[in-house]
DSSP file (Angstrom, degrees, kcal/mol; ACC not computed):
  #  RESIDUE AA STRUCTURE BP1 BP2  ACC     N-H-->O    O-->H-N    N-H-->O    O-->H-N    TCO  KAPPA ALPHA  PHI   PSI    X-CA   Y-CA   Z-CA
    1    1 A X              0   0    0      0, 0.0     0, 0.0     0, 0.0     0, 0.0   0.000 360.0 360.0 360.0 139.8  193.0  -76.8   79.4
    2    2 A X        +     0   0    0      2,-0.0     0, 0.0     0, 0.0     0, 0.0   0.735 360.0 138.4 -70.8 -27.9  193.1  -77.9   75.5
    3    3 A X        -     0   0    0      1,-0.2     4,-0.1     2,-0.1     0, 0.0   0.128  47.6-137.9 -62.1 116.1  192.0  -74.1   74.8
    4    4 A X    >   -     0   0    0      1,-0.1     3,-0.6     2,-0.1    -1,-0.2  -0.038  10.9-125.5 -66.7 166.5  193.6  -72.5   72.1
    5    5 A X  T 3  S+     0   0    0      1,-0.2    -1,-0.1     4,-0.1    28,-0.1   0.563 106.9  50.4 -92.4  -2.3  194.9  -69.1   72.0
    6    6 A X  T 3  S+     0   0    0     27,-0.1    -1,-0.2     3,-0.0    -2,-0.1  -0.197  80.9 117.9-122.5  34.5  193.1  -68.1   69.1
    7    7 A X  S <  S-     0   0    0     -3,-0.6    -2,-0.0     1,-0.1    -4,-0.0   0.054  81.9-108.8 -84.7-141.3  189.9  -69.2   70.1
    8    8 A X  S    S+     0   0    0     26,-0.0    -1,-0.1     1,-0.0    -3,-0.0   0.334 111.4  77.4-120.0 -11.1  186.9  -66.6   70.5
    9    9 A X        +     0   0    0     -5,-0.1    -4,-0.1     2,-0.0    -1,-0.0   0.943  67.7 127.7 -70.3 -33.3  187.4  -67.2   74.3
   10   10 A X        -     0   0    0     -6,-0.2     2,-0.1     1,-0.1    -5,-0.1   0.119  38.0-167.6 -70.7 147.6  190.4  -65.1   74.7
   11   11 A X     >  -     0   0    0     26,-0.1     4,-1.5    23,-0.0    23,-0.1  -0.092  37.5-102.9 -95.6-179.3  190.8  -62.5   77.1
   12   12 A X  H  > S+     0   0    0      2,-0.2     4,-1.9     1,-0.1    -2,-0.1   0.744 119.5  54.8 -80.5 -14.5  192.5  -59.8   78.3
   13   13 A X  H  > S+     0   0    0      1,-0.2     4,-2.3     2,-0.2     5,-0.4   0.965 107.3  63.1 -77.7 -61.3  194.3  -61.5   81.2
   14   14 A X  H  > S+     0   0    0      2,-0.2     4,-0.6     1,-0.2    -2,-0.2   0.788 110.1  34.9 -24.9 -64.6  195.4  -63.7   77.9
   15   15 A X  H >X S+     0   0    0     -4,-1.5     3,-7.6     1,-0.2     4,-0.8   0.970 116.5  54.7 -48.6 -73.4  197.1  -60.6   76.3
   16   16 A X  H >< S+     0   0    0     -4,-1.9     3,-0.7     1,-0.3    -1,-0.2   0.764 122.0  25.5 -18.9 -73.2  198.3  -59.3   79.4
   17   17 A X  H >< S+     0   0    0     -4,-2.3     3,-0.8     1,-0.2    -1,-0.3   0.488  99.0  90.1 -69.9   5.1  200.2  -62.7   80.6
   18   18 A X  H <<>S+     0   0    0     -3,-7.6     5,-0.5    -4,-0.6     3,-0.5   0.601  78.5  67.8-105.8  -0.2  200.7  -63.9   76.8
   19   19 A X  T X<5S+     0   0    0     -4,-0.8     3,-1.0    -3,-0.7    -1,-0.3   0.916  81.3  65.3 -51.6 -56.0  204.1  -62.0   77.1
   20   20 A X  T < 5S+     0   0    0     -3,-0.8    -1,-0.2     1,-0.3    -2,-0.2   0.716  90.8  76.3 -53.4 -20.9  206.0  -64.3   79.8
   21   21 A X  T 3 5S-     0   0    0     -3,-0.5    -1,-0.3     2,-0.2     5,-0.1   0.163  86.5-156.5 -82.7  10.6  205.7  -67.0   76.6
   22   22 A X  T < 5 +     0   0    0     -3,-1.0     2,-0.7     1,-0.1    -2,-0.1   0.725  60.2 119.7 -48.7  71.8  208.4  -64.9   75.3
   23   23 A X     >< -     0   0    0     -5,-0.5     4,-1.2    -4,-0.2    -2,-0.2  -0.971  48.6-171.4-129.5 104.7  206.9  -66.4   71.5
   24   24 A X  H  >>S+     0   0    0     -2,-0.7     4,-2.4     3,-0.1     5,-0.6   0.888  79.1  61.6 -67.7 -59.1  206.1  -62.4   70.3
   25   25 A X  H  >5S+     0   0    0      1,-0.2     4,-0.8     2,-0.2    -1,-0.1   0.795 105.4  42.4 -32.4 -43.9  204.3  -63.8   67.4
   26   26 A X  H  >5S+     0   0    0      2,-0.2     4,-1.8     1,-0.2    -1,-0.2   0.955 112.6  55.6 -27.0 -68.9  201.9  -65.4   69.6
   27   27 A X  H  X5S+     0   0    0     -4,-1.2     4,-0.7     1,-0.3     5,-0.3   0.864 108.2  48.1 -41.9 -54.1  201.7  -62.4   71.8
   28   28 A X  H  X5S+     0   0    0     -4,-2.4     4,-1.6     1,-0.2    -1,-0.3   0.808 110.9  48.8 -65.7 -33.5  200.9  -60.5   69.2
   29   29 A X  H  X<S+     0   0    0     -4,-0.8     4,-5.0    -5,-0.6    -2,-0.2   0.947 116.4  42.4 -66.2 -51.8  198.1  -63.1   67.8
   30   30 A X  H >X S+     0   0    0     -4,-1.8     3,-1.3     1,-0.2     4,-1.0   0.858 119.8  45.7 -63.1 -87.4  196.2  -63.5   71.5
   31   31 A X  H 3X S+     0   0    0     -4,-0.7     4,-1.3     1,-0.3    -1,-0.2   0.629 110.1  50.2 -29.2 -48.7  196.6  -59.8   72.0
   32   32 A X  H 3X S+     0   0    0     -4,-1.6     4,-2.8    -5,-0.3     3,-0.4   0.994 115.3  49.1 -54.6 -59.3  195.4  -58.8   68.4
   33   33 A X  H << S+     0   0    0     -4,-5.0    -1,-0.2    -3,-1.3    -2,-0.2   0.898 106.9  49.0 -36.4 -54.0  192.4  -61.2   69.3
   34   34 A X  H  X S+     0   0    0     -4,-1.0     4,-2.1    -5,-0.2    -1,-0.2   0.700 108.1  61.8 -61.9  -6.7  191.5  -59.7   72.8
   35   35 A X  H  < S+     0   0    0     -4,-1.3    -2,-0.2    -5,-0.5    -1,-0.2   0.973 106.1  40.1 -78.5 -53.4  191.6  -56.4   70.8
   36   36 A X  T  < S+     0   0    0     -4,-2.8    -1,-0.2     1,-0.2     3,-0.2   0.421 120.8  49.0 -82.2  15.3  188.6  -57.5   68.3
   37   37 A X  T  4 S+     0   0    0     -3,-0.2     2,-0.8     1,-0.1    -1,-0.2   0.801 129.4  20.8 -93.2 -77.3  186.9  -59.0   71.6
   38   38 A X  S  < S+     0   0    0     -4,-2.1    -2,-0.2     1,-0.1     6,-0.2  -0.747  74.7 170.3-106.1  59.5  187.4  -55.9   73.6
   39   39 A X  S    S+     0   0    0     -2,-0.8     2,-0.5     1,-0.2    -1,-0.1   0.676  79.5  46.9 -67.2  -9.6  187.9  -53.0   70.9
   40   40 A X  S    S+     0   0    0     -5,-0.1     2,-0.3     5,-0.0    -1,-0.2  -0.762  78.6 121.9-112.0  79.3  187.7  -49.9   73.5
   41   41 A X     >  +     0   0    0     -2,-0.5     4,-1.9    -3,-0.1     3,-0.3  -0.837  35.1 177.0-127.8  89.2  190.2  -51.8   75.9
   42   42 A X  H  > S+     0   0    0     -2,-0.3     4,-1.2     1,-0.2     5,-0.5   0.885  82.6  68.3 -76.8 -16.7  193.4  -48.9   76.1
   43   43 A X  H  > S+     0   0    0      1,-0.2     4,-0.6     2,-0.2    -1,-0.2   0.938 108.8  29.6 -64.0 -59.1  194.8  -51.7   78.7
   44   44 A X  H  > S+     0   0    0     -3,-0.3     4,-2.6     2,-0.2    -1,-0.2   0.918 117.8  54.9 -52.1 -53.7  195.4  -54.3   75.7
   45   45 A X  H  X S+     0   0    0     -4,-1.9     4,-1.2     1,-0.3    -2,-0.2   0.920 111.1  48.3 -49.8 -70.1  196.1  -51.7   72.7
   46   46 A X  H  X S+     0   0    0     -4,-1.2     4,-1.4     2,-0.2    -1,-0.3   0.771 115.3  44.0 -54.6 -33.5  198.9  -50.3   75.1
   47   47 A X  H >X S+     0   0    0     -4,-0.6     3,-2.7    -5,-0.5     4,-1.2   0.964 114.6  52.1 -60.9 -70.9  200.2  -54.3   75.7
   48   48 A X  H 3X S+     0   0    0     -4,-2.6     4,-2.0     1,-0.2    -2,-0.2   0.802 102.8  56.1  -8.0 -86.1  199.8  -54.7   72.0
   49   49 A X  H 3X S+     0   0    0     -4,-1.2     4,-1.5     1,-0.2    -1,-0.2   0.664 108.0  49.7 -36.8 -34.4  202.0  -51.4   71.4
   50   50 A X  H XX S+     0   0    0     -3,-2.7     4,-1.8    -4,-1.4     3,-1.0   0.967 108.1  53.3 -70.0 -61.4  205.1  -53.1   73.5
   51   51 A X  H 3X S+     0   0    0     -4,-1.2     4,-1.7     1,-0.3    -2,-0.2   0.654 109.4  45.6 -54.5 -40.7  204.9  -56.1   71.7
   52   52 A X  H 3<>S+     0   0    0     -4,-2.0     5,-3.4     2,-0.2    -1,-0.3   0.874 116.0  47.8 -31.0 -63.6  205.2  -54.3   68.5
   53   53 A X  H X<5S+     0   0    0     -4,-1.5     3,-3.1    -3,-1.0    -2,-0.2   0.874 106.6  54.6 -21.9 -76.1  207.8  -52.4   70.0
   54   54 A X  H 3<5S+     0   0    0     -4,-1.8     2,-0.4     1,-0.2    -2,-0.2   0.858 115.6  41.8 -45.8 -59.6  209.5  -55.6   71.3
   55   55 A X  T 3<5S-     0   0    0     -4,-1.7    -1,-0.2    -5,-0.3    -2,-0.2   0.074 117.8-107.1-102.3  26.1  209.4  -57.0   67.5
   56   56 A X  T < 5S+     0   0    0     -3,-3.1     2,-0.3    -2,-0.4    -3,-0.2   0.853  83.0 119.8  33.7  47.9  210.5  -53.4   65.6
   57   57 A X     >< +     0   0    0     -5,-3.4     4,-2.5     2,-0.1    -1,-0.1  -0.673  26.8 158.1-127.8  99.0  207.7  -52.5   64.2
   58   58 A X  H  >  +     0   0    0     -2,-0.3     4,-1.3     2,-0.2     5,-0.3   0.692  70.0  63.4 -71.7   1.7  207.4  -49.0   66.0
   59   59 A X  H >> S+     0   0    0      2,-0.2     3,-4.2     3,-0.2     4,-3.4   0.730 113.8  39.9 -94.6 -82.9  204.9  -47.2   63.2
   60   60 A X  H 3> S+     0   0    0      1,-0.3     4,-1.4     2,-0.2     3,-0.3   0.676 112.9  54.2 -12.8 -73.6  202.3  -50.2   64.4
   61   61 A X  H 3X S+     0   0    0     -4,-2.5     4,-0.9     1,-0.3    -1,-0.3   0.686 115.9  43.5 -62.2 -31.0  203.5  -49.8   68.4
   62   62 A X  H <X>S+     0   0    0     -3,-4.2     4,-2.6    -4,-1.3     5,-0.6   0.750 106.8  51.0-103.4 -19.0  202.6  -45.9   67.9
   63   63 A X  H  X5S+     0   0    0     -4,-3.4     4,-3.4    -3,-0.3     5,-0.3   0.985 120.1  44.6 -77.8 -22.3  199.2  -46.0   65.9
   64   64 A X  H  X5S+     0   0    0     -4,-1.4     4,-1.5    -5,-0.4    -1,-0.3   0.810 118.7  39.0 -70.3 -29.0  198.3  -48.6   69.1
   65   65 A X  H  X5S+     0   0    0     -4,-0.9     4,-1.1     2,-0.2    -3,-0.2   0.768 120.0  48.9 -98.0 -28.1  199.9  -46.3   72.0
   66   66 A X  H >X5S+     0   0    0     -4,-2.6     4,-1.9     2,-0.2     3,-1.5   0.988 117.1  42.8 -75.6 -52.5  198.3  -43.0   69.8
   67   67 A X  H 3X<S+     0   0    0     -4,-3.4     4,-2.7    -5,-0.6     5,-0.3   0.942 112.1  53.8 -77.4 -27.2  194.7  -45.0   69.7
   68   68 A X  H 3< S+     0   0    0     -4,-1.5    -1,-0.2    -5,-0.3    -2,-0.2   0.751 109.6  46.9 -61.0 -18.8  195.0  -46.1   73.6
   69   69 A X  H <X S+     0   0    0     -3,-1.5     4,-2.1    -4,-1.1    -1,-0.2   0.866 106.8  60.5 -52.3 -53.0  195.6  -42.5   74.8
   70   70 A X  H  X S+     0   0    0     -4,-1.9     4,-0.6     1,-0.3     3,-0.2   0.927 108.7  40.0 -47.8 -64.4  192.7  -41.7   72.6
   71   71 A X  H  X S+     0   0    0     -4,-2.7     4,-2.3     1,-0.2    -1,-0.3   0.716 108.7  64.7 -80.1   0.1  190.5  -44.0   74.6
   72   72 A X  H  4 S+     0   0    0     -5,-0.3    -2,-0.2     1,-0.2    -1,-0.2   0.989  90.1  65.7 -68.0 -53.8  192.1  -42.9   78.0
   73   73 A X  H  < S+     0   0    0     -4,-2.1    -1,-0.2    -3,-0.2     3,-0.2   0.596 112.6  25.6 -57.7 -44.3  190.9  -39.9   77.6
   74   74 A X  H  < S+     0   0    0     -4,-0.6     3,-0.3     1,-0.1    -1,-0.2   0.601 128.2  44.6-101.3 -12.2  187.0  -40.8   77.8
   75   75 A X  S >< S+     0   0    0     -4,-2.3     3,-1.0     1,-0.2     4,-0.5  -0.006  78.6 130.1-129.9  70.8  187.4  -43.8   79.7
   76   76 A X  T 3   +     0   0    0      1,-0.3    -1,-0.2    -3,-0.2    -3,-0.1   0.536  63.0  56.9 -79.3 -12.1  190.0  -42.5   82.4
   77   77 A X  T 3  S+     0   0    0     -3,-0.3    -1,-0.3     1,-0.1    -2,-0.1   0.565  99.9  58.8-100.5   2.6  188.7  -43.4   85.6
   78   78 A X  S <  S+     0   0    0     -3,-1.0    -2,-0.2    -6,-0.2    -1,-0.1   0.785  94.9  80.8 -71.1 -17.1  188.4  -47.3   84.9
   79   79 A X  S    S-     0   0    0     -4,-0.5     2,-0.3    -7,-0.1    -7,-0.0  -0.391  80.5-126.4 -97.3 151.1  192.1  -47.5   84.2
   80   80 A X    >>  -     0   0    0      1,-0.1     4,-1.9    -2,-0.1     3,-1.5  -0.607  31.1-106.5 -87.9 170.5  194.9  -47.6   86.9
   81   81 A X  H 3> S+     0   0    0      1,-0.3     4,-1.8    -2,-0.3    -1,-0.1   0.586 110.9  64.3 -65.3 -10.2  197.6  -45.3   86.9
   82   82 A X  H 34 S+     0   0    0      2,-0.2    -1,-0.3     3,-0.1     4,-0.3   0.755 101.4  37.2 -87.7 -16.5  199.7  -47.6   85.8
   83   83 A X  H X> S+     0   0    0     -3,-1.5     4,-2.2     2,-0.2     3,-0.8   0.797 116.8  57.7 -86.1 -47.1  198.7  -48.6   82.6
   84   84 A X  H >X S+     0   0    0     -4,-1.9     4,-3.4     1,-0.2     3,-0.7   0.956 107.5  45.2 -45.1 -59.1  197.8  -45.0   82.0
   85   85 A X  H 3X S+     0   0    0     -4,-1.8     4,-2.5     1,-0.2    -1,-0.2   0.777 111.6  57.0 -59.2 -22.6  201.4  -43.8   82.8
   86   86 A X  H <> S+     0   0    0     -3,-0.8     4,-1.6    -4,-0.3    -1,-0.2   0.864 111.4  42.4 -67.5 -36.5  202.7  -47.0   80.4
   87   87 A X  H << S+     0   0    0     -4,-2.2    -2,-0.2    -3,-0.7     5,-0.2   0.798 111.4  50.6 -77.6 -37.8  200.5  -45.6   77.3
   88   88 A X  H >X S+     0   0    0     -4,-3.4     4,-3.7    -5,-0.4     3,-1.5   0.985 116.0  45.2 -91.2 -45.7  201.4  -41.7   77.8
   89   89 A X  H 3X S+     0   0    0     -4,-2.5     4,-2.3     1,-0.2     5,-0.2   0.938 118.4  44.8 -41.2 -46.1  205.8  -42.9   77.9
   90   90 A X  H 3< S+     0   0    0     -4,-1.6    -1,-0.2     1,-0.2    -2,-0.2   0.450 118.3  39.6 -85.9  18.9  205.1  -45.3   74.8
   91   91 A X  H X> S+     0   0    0     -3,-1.5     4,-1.8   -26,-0.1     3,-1.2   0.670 114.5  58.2-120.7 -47.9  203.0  -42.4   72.9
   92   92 A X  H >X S+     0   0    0     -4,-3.7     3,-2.1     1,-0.3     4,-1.0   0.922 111.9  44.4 -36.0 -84.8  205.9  -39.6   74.4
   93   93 A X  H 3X S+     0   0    0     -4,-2.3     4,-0.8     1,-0.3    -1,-0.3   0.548 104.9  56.9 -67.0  15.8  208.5  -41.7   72.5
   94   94 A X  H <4 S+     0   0    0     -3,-1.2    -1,-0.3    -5,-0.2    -2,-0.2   0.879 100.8  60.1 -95.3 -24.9  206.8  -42.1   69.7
   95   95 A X  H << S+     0   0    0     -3,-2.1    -2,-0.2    -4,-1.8    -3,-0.1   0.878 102.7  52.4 -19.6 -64.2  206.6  -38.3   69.4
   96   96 A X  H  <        0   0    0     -4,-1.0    -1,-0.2     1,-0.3    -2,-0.1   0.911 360.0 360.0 -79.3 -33.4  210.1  -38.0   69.3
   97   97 A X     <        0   0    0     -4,-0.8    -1,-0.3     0, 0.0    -2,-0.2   0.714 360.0 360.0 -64.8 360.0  210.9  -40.2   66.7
């Protein structure tokens, strides 16, 4: 498909997979994108928040792992336990720093 990665189509399976591209800037574009698609999505912020990570800029990676907790909190039974447990480790080490 010709479909860009900054089109208005992108999704969240886009964030999700746009990692394996190992291009962070991208990652960081698609994801930023699925965010303003899907702004109460803790599944993305928390992708978002590695990527950050991934590209040292931890103050960014925590205000994404602080606000994806934040939406865990009211919408805690869509998520699986894995993404939950990924958001509450990246929000733990942000703590400590």
């Amino acid at each position: 498909s010709n479909k860009t990665y900054l089109d208005s189509e992108v999704n969240v399976k886009d964030c999700l997979e746009s990692i394996e591209n190992n291009n962070l800037d991208l990652a960081l574009k698609i994801c930023t994108k699925a965010i303003e698609r899907f702004p109460d999505n803790p599944k993305i912020l928390g992708q978002r928040s590695l990527l950050y990570t991934l590209s040292g800029q931890n103050i960014l990676a925590c205000v994404d792992a602080e606000n994806a907790l934040i939406m865990l909190s009211y919408k805690n039974e869509s998520i699986d336990p894995l993404t939950k447990y990924q958001i509450k480790i990246r929000h733990n080490s942000c703590k400590k720093q």
